[in-house]
C-alpha atoms as one frame of an Amber mdcrd trajectory, in Angstrom:
protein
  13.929  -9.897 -21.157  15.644  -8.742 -18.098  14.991 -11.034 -14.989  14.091
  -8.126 -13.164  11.400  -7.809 -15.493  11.522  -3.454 -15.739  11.188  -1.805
 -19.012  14.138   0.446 -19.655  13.188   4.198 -18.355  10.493   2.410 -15.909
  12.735   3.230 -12.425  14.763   6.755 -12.307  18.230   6.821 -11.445  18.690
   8.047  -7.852  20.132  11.518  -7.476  23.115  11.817  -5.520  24.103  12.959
  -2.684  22.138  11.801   0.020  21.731   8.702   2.148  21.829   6.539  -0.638
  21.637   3.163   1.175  18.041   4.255   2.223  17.338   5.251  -1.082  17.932
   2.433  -2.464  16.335   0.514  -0.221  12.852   2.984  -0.746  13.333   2.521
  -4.618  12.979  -0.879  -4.330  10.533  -1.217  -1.367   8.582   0.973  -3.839
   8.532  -1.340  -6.866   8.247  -3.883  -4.765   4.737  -2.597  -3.002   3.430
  -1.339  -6.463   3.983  -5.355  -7.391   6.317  -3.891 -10.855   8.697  -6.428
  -8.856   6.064  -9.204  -8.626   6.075 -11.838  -6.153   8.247 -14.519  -6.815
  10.356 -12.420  -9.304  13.936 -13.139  -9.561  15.959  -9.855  -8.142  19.640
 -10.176 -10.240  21.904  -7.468  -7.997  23.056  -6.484 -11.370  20.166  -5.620
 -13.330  18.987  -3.417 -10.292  22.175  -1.507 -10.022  21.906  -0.619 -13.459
  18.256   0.318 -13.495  18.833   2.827 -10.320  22.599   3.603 -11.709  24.346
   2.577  -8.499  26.474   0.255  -7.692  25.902  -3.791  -6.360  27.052  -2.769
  -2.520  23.641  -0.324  -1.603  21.785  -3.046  -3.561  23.046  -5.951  -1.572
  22.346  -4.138   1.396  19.027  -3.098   0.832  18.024  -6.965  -0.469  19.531
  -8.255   2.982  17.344  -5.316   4.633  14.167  -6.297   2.462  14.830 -10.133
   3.285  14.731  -9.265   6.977  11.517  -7.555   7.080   9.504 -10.225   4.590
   9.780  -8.371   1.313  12.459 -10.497  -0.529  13.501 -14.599   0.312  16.988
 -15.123   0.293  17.586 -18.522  -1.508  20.931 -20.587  -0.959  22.752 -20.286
  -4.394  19.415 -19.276  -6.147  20.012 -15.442  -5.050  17.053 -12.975  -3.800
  13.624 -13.392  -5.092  10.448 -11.079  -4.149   8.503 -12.871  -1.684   5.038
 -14.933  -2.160   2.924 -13.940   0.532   0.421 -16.919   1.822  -3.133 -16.807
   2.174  -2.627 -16.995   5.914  -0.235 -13.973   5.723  -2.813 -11.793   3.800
  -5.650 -13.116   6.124  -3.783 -12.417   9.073  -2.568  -8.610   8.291  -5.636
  -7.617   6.657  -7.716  -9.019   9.588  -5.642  -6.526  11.507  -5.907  -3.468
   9.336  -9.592  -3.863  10.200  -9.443  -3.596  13.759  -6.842  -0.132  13.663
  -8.591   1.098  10.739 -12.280   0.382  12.820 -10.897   2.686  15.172  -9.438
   5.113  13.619 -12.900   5.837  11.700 -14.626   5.900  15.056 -11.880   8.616
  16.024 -12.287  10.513  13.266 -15.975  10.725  13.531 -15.185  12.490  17.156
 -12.887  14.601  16.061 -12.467  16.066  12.241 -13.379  19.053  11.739 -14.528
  20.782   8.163 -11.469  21.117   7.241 -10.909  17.106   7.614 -14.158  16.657
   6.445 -13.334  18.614   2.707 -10.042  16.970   2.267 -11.491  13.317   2.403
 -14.186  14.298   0.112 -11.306  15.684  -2.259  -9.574  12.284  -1.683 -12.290
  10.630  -2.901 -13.158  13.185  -5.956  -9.499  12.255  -7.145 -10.006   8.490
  -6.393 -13.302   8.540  -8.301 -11.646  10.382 -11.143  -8.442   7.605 -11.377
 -11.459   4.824 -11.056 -13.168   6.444 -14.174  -9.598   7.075 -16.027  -8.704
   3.394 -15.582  -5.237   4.550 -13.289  -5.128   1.762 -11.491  -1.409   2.688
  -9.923  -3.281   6.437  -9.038  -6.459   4.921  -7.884  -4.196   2.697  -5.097
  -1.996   5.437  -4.518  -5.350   7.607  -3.565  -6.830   4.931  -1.714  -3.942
   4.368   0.621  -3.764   8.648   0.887  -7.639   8.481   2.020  -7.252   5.602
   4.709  -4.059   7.792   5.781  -6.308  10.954   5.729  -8.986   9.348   8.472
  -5.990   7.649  10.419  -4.573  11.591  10.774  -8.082  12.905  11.616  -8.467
  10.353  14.309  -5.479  12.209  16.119  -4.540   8.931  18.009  -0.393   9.304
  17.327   0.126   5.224  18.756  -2.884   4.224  16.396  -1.582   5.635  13.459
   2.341   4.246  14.446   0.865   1.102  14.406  -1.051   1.771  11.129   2.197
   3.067   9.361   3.690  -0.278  10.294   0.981  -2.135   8.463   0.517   0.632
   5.630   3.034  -0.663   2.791   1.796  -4.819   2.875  -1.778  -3.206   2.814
  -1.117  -1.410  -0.670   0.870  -4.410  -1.420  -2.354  -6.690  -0.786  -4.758
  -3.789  -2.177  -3.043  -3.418  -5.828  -4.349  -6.744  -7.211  -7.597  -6.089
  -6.101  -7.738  -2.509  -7.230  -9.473  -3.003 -10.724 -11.746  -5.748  -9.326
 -13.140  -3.212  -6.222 -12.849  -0.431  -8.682 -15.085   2.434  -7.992 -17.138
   0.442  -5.223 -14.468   1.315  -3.105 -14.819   4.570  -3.336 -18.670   4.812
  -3.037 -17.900   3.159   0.463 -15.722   5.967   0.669 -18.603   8.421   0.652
 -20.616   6.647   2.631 -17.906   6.746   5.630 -17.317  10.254   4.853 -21.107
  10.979   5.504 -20.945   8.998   8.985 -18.037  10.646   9.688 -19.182  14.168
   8.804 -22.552  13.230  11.186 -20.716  12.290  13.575 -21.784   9.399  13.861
 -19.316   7.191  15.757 -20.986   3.609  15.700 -21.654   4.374  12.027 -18.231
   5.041  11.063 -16.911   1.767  12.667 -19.488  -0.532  10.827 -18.912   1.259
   7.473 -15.252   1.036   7.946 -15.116  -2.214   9.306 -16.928  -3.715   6.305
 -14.808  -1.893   3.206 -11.575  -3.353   4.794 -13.840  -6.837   4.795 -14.783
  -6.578   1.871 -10.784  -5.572   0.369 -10.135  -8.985   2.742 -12.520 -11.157
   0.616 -11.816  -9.488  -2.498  -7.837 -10.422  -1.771  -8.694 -13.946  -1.085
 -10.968 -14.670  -4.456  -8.631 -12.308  -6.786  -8.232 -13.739  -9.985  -4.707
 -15.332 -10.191  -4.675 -16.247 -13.809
């Protein structure tokens, strides 16, 4: 088995031309957030090259670029390896996805209009369909589009810069959790939906507030067998 640990066909060879640097860098950030790079996963230069048919240099670059921003460790004459977030690490950036995402339900409760309002409940239509089709990759795809969705309809442009900064480690934390909240998640969903579609601002905070608590506690007792 590769060290890498993709089946062959799994990542798409990147088109050319463009800025592929970035690309590369996105492709793996990608597989990397999905967890089909799981943490602690040896990352050969090689082996990636070949899966995305480039060459070792945009690789090496975007590894460097990864290991600066606390996606990949860099180990003296080991090479790179996908990093193993800590408890404290999950605790701490979840704990703050509450608080903007708190917010940015309040907001939204202000502010969508019907519009808003029909393209969360379509959001969560699709999520509840991925849920019932056992799609785990579409059901965290969906989730992270909904949270996105009431983050837009909040119309706050610094709260949602600050939520796009946090956005990628949340889907990273959410995946492993996804079957285990399953379609509970998305009956929260509906119930923020309905606060937000009343209006009703307190409402929307506390409903919000406690589905990103209860993604928190699901995180920290995930099965790691």
């Amino acid at each position: 088995m590769l060290s890498t640990g993709l089946p062959q066909g799994a990542v798409p060879r990147l088109e050319r031309p463009g800025p592929l640097r970035e690309r590369v860098y996105e492709a793996l950030l990608e597989l990397i957030t999905t967890r089909a790079l799981r943490p602690g996963q040896h990352l050969v230069e090689s082996e990636l090259a070949g899966h995305l048919g480039v060459s070792r240099q945009p690789v090496r670059e975007a590894l460097q670029r990864l290991n600066t921003e606390g996606w990949v460790d860099l180990r003296p004459a080991q090479g790179a390896f996908v990093h193993e977030p800590t408890e404290e690490e999950a605790d701490q950036l979840l704990t703050v996805r509450t608080l903007l995402e708190a917010e940015a339900a309040r907001l939204a409760a202000a502010h969508a209009d019907s519009a808003g309002i029909a393209a969360l409940k379509e959001l969560c239509a699709e999520g509840e369909r991925a849920v019932a089709a056992e799609d785990v990759d579409r059901a965290v795809a969906l989730n992270a589009a909904f949270h996105s969705k009431v983050m837009e309809l909040a119309g706050n442009t610094v709260l949602a810069g600050l939520a796009a900064q946090v956005d990628r480690r949340v889907r990273w934390y959410y995946t492993p959790v996804a079957r285990q909240r399953g379609g509970q998640s998305w009956v929260e969903h509906r119930e923020l939906i309905d606060a937000i579609d009343a209006r009703d601002e307190q409402r929307a905070t506390r409903l919000m507030r406690e589905h990103t608590e209860h993604t928190r506690r699901s995180y920290h007792e995930r099965e790691t067998a």
